[in-house]
C-alpha positions in Angstrom: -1.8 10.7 17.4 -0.2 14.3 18.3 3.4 15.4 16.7 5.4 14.4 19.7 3.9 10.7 19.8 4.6 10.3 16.6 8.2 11.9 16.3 9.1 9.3 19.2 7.6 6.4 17.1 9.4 7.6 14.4 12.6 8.0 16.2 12.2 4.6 18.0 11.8 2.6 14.4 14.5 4.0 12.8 17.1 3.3 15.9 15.8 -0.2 15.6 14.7 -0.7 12.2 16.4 -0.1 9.0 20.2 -0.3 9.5 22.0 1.5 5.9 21.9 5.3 5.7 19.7 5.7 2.4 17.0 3.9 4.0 17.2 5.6 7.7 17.3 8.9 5.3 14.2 7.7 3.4 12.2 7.6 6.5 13.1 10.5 8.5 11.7 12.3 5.0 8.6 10.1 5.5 8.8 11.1 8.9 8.3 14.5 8.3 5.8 14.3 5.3 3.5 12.4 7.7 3.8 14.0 10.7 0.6 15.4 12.7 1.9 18.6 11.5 1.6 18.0 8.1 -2.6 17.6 9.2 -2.7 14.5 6.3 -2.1 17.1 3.2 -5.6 17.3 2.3 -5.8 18.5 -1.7 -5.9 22.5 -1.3 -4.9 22.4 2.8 -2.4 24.2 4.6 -0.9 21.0 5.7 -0.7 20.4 2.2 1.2 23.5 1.0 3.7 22.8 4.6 4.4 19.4 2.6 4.8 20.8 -0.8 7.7 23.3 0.4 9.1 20.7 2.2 9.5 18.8 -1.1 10.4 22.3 -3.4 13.4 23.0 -0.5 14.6 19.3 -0.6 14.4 19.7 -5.0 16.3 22.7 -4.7 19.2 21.5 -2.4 19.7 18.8 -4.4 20.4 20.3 -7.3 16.8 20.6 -9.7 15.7 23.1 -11.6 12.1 24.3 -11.0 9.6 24.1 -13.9 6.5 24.9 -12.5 3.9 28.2 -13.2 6.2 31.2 -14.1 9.6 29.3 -13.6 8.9 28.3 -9.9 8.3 25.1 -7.9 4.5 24.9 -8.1 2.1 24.3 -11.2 -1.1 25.5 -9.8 -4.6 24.3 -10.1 -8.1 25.5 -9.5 -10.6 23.0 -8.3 -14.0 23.4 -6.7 -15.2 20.9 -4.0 -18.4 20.1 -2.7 -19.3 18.4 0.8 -21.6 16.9 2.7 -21.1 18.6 5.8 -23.9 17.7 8.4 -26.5 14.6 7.7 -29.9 13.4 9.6 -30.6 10.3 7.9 -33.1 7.2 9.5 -36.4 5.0 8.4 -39.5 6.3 10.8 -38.2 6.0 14.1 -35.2 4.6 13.8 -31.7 7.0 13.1 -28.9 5.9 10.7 -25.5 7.0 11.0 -24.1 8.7 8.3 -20.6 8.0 6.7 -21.1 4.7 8.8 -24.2 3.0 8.0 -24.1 4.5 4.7 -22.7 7.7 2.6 -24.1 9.8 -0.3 -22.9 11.2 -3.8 -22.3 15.0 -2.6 -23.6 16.1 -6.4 -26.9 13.4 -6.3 -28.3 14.7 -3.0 -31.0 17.9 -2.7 -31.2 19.3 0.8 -34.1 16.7 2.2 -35.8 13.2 1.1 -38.8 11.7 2.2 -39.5 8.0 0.1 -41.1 4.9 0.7 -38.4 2.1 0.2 -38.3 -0.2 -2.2 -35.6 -3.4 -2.5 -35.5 -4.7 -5.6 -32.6 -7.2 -5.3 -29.5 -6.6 -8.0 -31.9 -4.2 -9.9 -32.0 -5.7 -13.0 -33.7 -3.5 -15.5 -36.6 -5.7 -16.5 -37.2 -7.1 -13.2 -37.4 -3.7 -11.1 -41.7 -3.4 -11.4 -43.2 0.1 -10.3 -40.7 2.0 -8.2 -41.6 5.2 -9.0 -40.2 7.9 -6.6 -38.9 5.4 -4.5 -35.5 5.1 -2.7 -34.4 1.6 -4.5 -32.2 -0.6 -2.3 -29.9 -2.8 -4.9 -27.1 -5.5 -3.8 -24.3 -4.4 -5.4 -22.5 -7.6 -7.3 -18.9 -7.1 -8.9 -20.0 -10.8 -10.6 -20.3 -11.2 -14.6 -22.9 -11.6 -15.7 -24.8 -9.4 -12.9 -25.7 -5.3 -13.5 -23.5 -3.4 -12.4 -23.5 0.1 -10.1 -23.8 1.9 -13.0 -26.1 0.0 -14.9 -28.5 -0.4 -11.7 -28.9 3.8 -11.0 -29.5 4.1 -14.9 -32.6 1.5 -14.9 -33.8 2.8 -11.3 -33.5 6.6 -13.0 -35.9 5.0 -16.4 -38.4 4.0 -14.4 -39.0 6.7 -11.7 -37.1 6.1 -8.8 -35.6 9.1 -7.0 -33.1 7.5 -5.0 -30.8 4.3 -4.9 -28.9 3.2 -2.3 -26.4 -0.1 -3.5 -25.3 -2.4 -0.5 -21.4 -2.6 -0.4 -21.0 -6.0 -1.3 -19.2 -7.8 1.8 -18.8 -11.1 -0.5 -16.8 -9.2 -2.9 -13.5 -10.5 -0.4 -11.0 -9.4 -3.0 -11.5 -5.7 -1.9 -14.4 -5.6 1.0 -15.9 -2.5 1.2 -14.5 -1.1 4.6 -16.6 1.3 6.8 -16.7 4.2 7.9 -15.9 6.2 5.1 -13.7 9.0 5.9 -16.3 11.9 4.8 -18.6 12.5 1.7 -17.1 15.3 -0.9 -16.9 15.3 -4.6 -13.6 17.6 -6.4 -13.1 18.4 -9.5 -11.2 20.6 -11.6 -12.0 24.1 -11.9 -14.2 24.6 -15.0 -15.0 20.9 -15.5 -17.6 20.2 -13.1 -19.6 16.3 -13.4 -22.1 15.9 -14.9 -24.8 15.3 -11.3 -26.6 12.2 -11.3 -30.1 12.1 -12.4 -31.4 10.4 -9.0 -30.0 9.9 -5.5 -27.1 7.9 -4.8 -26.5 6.3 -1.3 -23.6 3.8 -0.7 -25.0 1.1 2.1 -22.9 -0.8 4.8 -24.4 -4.3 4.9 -24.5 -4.3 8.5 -27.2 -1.5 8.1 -29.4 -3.4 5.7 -31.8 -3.9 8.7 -32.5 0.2 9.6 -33.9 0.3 5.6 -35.6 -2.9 5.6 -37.5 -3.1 9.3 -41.3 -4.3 9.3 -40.4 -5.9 6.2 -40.6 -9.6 8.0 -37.8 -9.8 5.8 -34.4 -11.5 7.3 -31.5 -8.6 6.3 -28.1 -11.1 7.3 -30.1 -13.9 5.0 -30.6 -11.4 2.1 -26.4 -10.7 2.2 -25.3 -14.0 2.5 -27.5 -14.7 -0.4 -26.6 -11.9 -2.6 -23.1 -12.3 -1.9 -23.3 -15.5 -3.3 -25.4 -14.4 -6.1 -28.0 -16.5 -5.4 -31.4 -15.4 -6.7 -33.0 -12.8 -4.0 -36.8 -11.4 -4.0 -38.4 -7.9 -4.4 -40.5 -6.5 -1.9 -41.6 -3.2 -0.5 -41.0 -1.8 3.1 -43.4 -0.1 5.1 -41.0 2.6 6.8 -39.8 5.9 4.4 -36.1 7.1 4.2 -36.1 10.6 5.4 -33.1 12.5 5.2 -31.9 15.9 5.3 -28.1 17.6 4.0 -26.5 20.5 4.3 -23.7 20.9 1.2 -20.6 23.3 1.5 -19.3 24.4 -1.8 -15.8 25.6 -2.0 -12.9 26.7 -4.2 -9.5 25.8 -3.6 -6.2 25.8 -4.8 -3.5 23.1 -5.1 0.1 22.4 -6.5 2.2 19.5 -8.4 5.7 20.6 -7.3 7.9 20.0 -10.4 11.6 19.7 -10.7 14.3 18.7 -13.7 17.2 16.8 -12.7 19.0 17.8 -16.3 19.9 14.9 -18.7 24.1 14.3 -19.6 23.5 13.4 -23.1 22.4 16.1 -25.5 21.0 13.5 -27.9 18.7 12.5 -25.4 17.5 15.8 -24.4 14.4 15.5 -26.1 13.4 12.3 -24.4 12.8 13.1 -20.4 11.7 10.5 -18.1 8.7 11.7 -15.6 8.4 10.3 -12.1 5.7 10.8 -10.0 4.1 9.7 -6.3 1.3 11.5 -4.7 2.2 13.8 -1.9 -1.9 14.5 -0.8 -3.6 12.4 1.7 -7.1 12.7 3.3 -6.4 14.9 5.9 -8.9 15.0 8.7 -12.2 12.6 8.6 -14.2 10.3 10.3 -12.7 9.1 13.4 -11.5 5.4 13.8 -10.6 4.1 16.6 -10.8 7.7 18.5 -8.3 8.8 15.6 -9.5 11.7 13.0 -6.3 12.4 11.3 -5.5 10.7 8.2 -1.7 10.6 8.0 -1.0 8.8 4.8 2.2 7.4 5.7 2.3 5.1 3.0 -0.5 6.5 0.7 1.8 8.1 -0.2 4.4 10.0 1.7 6.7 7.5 1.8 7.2 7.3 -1.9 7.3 10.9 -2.4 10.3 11.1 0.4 11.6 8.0 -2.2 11.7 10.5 -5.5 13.3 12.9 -3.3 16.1 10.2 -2.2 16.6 9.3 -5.9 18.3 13.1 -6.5 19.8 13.7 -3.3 21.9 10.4 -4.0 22.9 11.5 -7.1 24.5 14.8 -5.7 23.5 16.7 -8.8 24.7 14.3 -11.1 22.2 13.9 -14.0 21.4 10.5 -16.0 21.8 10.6 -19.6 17.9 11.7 -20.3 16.6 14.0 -18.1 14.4 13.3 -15.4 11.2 15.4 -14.3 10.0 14.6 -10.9 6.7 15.4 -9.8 4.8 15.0 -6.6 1.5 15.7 -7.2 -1.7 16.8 -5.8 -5.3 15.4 -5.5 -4.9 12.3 -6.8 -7.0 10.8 -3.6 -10.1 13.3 -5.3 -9.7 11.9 -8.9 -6.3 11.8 -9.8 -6.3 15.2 -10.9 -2.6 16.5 -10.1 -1.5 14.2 -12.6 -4.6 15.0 -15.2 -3.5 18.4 -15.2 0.4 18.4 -15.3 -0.5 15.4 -18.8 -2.6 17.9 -20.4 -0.3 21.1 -19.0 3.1 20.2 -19.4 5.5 22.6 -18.9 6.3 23.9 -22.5 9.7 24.6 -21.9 10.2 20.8 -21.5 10.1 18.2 -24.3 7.0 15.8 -23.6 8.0 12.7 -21.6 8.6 9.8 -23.3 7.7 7.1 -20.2 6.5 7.3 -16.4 7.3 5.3 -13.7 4.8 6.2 -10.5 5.0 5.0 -7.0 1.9 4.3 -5.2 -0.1 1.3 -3.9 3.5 0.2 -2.0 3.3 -1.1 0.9 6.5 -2.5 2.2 4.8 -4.8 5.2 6.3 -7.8 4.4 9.0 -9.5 2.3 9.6 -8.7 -1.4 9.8 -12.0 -3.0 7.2 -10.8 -6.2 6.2 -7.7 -7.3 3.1 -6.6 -9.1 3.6 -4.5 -12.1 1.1 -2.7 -13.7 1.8 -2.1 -17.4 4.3 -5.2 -17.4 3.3 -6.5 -20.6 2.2 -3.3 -22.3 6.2 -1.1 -22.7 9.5 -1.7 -22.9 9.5 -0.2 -19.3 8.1 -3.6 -18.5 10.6 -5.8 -19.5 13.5 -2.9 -17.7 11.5 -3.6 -14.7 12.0 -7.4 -15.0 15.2 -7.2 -15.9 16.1 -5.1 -12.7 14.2 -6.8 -10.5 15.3 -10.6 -11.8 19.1 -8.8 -11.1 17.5 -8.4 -6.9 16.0 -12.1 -6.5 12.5 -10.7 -7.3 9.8 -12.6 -9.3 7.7 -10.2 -11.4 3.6 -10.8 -12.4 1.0 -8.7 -14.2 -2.1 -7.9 -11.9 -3.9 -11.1 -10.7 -6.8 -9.1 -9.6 -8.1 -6.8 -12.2 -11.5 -7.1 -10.8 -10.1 -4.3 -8.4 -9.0 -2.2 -11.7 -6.0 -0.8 -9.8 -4.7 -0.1 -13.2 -6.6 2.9 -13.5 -6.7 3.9 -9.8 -3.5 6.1 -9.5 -1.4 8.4 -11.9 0.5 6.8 -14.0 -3.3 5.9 -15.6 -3.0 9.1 -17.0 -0.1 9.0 -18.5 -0.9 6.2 -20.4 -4.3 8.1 -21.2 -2.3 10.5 -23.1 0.0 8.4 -25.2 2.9 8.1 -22.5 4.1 4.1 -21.9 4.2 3.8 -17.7 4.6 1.5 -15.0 3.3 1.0 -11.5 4.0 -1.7 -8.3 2.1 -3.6 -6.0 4.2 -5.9 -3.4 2.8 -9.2 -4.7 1.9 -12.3 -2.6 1.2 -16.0 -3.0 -2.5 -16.8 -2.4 -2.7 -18.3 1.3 0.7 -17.2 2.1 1.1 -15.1 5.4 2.3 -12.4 3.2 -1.5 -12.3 2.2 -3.0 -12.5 5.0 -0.4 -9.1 6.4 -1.7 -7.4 3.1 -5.3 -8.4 3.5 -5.1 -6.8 7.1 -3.7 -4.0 6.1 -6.1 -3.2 3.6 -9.3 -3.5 6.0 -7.1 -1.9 9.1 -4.8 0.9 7.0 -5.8 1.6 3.4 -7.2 5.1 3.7 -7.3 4.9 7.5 -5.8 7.2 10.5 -3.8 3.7 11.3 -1.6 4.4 8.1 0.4 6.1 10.1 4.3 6.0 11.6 3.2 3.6 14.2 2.4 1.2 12.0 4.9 -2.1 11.5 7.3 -1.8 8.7 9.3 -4.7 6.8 12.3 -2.1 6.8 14.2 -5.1 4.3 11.2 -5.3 2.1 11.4 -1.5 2.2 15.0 -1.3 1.4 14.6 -3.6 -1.8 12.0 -1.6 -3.6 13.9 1.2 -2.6 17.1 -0.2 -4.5 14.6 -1.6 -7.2 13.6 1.6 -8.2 16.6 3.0 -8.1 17.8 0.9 -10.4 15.1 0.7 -12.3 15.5 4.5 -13.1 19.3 4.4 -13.6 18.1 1.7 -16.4 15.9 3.3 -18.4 17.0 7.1 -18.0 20.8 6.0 -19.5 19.7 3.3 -21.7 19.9 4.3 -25.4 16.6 3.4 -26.4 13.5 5.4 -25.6 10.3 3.7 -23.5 8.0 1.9 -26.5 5.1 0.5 -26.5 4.6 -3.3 -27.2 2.6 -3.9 -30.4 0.3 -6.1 -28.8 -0.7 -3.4 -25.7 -4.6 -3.1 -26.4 -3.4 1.0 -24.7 -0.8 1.9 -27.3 -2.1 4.8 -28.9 -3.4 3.4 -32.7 -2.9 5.4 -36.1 -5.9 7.6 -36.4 
């Protein structure tokens, strides 16, 4: 959608959406951090950088101090980046399209294949029999009891295959895999490259099962529905070969948290600062859905950025009694590495935090009767969060989907990695409720998709409550007297060595 489009949508929901001035505020921030000409702040992009000095200026005027490299706004990163950039993929005469019928590992892949095709069911390591340089098709099963991804490549690599290629589960409704896939690239951190996988790895739509499997006699849409009912499914060897050719790009790039201190009031608390964090990359450009290629991130995770940035302008300067460090960072959509680097490279002129509070995985789409709170029953922070939240009418629950592990998905994971207590929210739902089914629509239609964009239909209520949650919930714990802890029972709390 070009700049003016969306500047007109954005215009047109604020005039008849939210009605108090923080929250009209809060969007036409989220506005501007998603706009077209922003180009989706892709880690290491010039759309990026736009965004990040649209956060540093907005820092500045209200009042922070910069702590980044050399006593500026940005703490800098090296990364390197490698991507699939062009892709010829099919099974004898018939073409497969890439990044929709399935997607490849950028660090598994050599420049060409040519492999007869083996499906070996869920690829259990004793049942797999002689695949030897085969590309091995496996139904992926998120089921206990079942191998998993992992488990599957490691038994295909110890006997001999060269490839695998793992149907995205479809009965795996929790979190359905959702297709196309925006693009195939692999970033890491400059210096630290991964370790490449010993064999192949392909990522299959479902739907595509039939291209691998054809003169098989086999039935493909039989062979889903049973595996995603974990029935028992056969093995069996196709007559077609997988030939596929890649071209890789290797890059370096650059990227930036932008760090500020809102200075504490208290000097015995000036040793104990609070970091908050939000995302401020997106995808960028990618696949095109629905005739759209630009990846706006509205809510993944601009809108929650502009939110840290509301939190100090509101306070005019004023500081709580600990200090507060806020940090949009960068390429947490490649690996959450923004917030890897600024928890093993904080700035040293800053005591270490003492708790994190992150904003990501929000989606204010419909009301906030229940929030999800990651790390509820593992700080103190938890219990300030239900406390806050009880005070707005809001029900509180730990995660009642861990098989997605959206614990570990976003940046406050690494915080807790390195000793820090931390929190994170999902807007919860009852199961069946229409809430759920808005949520679960969202997530097959929005979650990493050009549609998460200003367009899109916001519960501007439900926005203003988390808004005034979290503020509150910061006010809380930055004047409270007591530090963050964590609970004695947290199976993260760091443990005497």
């Amino acid at each position: 959608m070009n700049t003016a489009a969306l500047a007109l949508i954005a215009s047109a929901a604020i005039a008849t959406g939210p009605q108090d001035a923080d929250t009209r505020a809060w969007w036409r921030l989220t506005s501007e951090l998603s706009s077209d000409a922003m180009e989706g702040r892709d880690t290491g992009s010039p759309g990026y950088d736009r965004a990040a000095a649209v956060v540093a200026r907005r820092l500045a005027a209200a009042g922070l101090k910069p702590i980044g490299d050399q006593g500026g706004w940005y703490q800098r990163m090296a990364l390197e980046q490698v991507q699939i950039t062009r892709a010829t993929v099919g099974v004898g005469t018939t073409p497969m399209r890439f990044l929709h019928d399935l997607t490849a590992a950028p660090l598994s892949v050599p420049a060409s294949l040519d492999l007869p095709i083996a499906y070996r069911g869920y690829c259990a390591a004793g049942a797999l029999g002689d695949v030897r340089g085969k590309l091995v098709v496996c139904h992926g099963s998120r089921r206990p009891g079942m191998p998993t991804a992992q488990e599957q490549i490691d038994a295909i690599a110890a006997a001999g295959g060269r490839a695998a290629a793992t149907i995205a589960d479809p009965g795996f409704t929790i979190e359905p895999p959702r297709w196309p896939y925006a693009y195939a690239r692999t970033v890491w951190i400059a210096g630290s490259p991964p370790t490449p996988p010993k064999i192949a790895i392909f990522t299959l739509n479902a739907d595509a099962l039939g291209k691998l499997t054809g003169g098989s006699g086999r039935n493909a849409p039989a062979l889903i529905q049973a595996g995603s009912r974990g029935a028992p499914l056969p093995s069996f060897d196709v007559p077609g070969r997988f030939k596929a050719s890649f071209t890789l790009q290797r890059r370096k790039l650059q990227s930036a948290n932008v760090l500020g201190l809102l200075p504490g009031t208290d000097p015995a608390l000036a040793s104990q600062p609070m970091v908050l964090t939000a995302h401020l990359d997106g995808y960028g450009y990618g696949e095109p859905v629905r005739g759209d290629s630009l990846y706006n991130g509205t809510l993944d995770d601009a809108a929650y950025v502009a939110l840290l940035v509301r939190l100090v302008e509101r306070r005019g300067g004023q500081g709580f009694r600990r200090p507060v460090v806020i940090a949009a960072v960068t390429g947490e959509e490649k690996g959450l590495h923004g917030s890897r680097w600024l928890a093993q490279h904080w700035p040293s002129e800053i005591a270490k935090p003492v708790g994190n509070i992150n904003l990501d995985q929000l989606r204010p789409i419909f009301p906030l009767k229940l929030l999800t709170v990651h790390g509820l029953n593992d700080s103190s922070l938890g219990d300030d969060a239900r406390k806050v939240a009880e005070g707005l009418g809001i029900a509180v629950q730990t995660d009642p989907e861990p098989q997605r592990n959206l614990l570990q998905r976003t940046d406050h994971w690494n915080f807790m990695q390195a000793g820090v207590p931390a929190v994170n929210f999902v807007f919860g739902y009852k199961p069946g409720s229409e809430s759920e089914r808005i949520y679960r629509r969202w997530y097959q239609q929005g979650y990493h998709r050009p549609q998460d964009d200003l367009a899109q239909a916001i519960d501007w209520q439900a926005a203003r409550d988390f808004n005034r949650f979290f503020y509150g919930l910061v006010s809380r714990v930055a004047d409270q007297e007591r530090a963050p802890a964590w609970n004695a029972s947290s199976p993260l709390a760091p443990r005497p060595r």
